[in-house]
N, C-alpha and C positions, 0 to 999 in steps of 0.2 A: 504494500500500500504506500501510496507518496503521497505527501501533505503538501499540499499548494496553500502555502503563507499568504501570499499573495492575491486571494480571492475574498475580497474586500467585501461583497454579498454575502457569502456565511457569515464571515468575522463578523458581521454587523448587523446581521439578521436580526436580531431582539431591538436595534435601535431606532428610533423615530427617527425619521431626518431633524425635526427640532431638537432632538439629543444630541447628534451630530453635530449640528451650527452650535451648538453649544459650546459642543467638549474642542473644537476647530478655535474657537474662540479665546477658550482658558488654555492650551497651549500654545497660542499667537503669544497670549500675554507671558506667560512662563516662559518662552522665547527670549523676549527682555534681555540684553546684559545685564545692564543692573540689579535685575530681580537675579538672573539667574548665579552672578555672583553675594549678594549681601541677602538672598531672600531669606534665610533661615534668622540671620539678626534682626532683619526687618519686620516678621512674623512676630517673632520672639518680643518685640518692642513693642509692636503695635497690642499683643497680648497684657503685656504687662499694665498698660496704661490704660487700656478699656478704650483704646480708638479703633477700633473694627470690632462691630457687633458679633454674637457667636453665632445666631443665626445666618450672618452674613456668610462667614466664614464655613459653616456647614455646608448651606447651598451651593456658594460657588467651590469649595476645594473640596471638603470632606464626602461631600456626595457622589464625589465620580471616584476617589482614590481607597477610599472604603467602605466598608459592605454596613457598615452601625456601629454602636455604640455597646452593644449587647447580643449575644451569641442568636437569642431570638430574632434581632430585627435584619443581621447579618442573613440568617436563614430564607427569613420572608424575600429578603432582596434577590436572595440567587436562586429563585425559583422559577422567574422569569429568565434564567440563563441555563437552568437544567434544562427547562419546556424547549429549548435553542440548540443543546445538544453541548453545550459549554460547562463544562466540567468547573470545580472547583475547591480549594481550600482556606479552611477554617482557619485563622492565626488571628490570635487576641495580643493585636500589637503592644507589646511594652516591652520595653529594655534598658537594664542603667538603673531599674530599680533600686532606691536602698529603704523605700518604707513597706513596713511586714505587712500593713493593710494592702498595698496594692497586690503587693504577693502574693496572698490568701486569693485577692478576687481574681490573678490569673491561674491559680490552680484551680477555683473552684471554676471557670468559666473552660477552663482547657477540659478537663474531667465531664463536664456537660456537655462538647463534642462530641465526648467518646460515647455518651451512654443514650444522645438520641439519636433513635433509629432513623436511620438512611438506606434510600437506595438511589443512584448508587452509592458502595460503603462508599463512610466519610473520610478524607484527608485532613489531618489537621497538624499545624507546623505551631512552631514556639525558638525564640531565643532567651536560651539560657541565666543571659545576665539580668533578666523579668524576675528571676528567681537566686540572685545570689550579685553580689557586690562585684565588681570585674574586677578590683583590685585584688583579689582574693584570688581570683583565676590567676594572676597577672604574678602572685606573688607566688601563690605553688611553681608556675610554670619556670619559674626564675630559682626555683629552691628555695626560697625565704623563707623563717620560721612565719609560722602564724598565732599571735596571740590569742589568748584564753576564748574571747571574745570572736575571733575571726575562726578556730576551729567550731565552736559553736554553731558558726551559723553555717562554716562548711558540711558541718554532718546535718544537721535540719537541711540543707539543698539537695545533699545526696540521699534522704529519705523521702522528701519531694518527690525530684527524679525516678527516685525507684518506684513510687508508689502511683505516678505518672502511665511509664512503662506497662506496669502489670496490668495497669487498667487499660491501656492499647490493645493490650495482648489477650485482656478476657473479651473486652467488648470488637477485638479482630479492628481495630482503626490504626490505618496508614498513619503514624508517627513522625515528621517529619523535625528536625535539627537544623537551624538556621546557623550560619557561620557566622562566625564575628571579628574582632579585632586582630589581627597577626600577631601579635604577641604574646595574645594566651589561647590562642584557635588549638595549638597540641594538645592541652588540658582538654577541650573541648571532645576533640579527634577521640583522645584517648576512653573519656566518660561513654561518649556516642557508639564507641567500635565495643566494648565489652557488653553494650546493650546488645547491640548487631549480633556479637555471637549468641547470646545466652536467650534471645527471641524469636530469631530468623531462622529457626531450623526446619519449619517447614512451611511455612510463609513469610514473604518481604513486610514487616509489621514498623520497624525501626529505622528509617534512613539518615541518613549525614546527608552535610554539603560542602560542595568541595570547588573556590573559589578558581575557575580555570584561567582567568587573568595571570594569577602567579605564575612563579619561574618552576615551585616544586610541585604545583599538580599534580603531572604526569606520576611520577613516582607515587604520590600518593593514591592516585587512582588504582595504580595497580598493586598496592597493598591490604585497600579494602578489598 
């Protein structure tokens, strides 16, 4: 079977043409130098100060580049993209976490994934540092001892994780491991691939990702 990228009629089969002129529009704009260099301080600013309404901000960005706010309204959205033949997955974006409330609500929202029923099964993706401080990552990876405090919350991430995993594994859902920063991605590799072994014995339940811009890729590819 060959996939023809380039037939613009399926890709876009669910879309109104006014969705279209839309989304044509917010990437004219995204175009910008300007935006396209300082947009994240610009964003960041205009937040802080309460000068771009949030509604604003939903409408025109959030509504084309994510699915909700909530595992439920995410679902409702990509129903109109199943009915289309467009596949999809679940990731309750957060990363860089260090408060345990938001922690709590990506586990409990990534775990809600797994347990409602899908057809097709469900795919669902997570970056790690949602659930554990990067310096932490950053500091194993380098050998640095970790304080009373920093082991701490390393073993609450790896019971996390684990308890993560098993629930992919009873409820049969695609698991998927988002890469992260190159300095602590080996810790990452290393956590991901002992999943890989210990779940994927007789279905692909656990995957990695493996940033193929890099120089060591290759090599890595052919280690998983």
């Amino acid at each position: 079977m060959v996939m023809n990228l380039s037939n613009t009629k399926i890709a876009f089969a669910h879309k109104s043409t006014g969705e279209l002129k839309k989304e044509k529009q917010l990437f004219c704009f995204l175009r910008l130098p300007l935006l396209a260099r300082f947009g994240i301080k610009i964003a960041s600013s205009l937040a802080q100060y309460k000068l771009f309404p949030t509604w604003a901000f939903k409408q025109i960005f959030f509504d084309h580049f994510c699915g909700g706010e909530t595992f439920d309204e995410a679902k409702r959205k990509t129903q109109i993209f199943e009915a289309n033949g467009v596949g999809r997955i679940f990731f309750y974006s957060v990363e860089g976490s260090s408060s345990s409330s938001a922690r709590e609500i990506l586990k409990r929202e990534t775990l809600k994934t797994f347990r409602t029923p899908n057809s097709p099964p469900t795919y669902s993706a997570l970056k790690l540092t949602g659930l554990i401080n990067a310096s932490i990552l950053e500091k194993i990876q380098f050998e640095k001892p970790l304080n009373e405090k920093e082991e701490r919350e390393y073993s609450e991430f790896l019971q996390v994780f684990d308890e993560l995993c098993e629930e992919a594994s009873r409820t049969q859902t695609q698991f998927m491991i988002d890469a992260e920063e190159s300095w602590f991605q080996e810790v990452i590799d290393k956590l991901v691939f002992e999943k890989m072994k210990r779940y994927n014995k007789e279905f692909p339940l656990i995957y990695t990702t493996i940033q193929m811009y890099r120089h060591d890729s290759p090599n890595k590819l052919k280690k998983f």
